[in-house]
N, C-alpha and C positions, 0 to 999 in steps of 0.2 A: 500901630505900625511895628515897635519892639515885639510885641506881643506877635505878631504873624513873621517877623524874622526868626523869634524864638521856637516859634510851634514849626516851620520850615525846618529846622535845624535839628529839632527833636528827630521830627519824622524820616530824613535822609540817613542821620546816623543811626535810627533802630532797623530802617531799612539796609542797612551799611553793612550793620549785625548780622541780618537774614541770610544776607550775600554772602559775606565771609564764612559761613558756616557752611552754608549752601558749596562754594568753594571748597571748601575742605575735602568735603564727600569726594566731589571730579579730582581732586588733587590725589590721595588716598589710591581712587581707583587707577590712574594714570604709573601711578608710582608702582604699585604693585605689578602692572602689564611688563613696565618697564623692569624690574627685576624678575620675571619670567624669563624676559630676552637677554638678561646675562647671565641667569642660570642655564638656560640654553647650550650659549656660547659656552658656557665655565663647561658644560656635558661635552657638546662636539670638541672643545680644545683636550678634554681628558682621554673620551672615548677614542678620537682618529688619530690624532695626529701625537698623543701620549705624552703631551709639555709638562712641564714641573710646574709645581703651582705658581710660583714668583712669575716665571715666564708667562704661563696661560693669564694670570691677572695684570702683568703688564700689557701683553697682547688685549685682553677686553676692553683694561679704559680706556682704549685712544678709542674705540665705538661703540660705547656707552655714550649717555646723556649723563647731566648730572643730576643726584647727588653722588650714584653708581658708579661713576667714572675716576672720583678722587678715592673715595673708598677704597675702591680696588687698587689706584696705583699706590698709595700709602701702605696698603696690606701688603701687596709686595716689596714697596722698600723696606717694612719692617719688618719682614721676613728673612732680609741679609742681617739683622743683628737681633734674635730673638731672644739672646741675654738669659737663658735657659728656662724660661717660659714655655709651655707648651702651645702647637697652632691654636686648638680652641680657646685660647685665653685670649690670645691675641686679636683672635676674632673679634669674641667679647667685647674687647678694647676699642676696637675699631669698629664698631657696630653702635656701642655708647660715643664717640667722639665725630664721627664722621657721618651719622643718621639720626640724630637727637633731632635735626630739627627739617625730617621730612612727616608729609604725613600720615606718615605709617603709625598705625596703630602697637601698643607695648606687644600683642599677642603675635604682630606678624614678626616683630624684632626677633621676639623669642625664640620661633620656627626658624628664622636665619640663624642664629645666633647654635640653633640644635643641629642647621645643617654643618657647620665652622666644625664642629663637635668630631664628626668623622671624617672631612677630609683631609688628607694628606696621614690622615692616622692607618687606615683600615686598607686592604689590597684594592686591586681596580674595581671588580668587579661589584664589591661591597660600598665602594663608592660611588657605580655609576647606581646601584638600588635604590642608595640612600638621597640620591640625586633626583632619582625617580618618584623615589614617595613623598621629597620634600616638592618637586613641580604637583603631583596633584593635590596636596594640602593646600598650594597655590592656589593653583586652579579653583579648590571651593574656596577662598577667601576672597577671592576676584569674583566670583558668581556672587557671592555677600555681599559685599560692597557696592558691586552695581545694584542689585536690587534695593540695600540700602539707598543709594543715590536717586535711583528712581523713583522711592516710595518721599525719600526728606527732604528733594533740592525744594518742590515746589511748597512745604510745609515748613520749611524754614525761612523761606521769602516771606511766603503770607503770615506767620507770626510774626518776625522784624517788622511788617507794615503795619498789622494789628497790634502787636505791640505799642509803635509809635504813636498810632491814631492814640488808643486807650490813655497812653500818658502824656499826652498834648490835651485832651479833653479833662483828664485829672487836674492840671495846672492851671487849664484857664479858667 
């Protein structure tokens, strides 16, 4: 009887495993869709209506989801006292403090973190380019991931279960 609650218990938590990874992947891709659609906005608020960055980032996170939502209004609070720091450090800053723990991957931080780099530094139109090149790096990073997703959710399920089986039959 111990021995079949034990071997239960094995097998739910290696299957727990599969899931949780399995997860990641949809989380990843979600997260990424979702920062297209405040780079977006951060583009329409520069390109029509010509807001200040503080301004255009407070305006985004009331409609953002999160984690993009605090991001953005902390980047604009910190932006009234940048203590002679330059924007892309601060970016920086708040890129490591504020998104450490979505599932984005270190390489998509990087590409935020490269677009932090020119705005607010560089004239309009250099900013809406750079706005442009950093959406379609987007764009194939989102094509990547979904087909990651596609190809690992169900091969990470079926190893957490094989997994489980294999070390429930090891033990007993």
């Amino acid at each position: 009887m111990l021995k079949g609650v034990g071997a239960l218990l094995i097998l739910a938590s290696a299957a727990g495993i599969g899931a949780s990874f399995s997860s990641d992947l949809k989380g990843r891709c979600m997260e990424l869709r979702l920062l297209k659609q405040m780079i977006y906005m951060l583009r329409g608020e520069i390109k029509y209506t010509k807001t200040p960055l503080p301004e255009a980032f407070a305006s985004i996170a009331v409609r953002i989801k999160e984690p993009f939502g605090s991001f953005l209004e902390q980047t604009a609070e910190q932006m009234g006292s940048m203590e002679g720091q330059s924007f892309g450090e601060l970016w920086q800053k708040q890129i490591k403090q504020w998104l450490s723990d979505t599932h984005l991957k270190k390489g998509d931080k990087e590409q935020l973190g490269g677009l932090g780099e020119v705005l607010g530094y560089l004239d309009l139109e250099m900013q809406l380019s750079s706005i442009d090149l950093y959406l379609e790096q987007l764009e194939l990073s989102i094509r990547e991931a979904q087909d990651a997703a596609q190809t690992k959710q169900k091969l990470y399920q079926s190893l957490g279960v094989a997994g489980g089986i294999f070390l429930v039959i090891l033990l007993v």
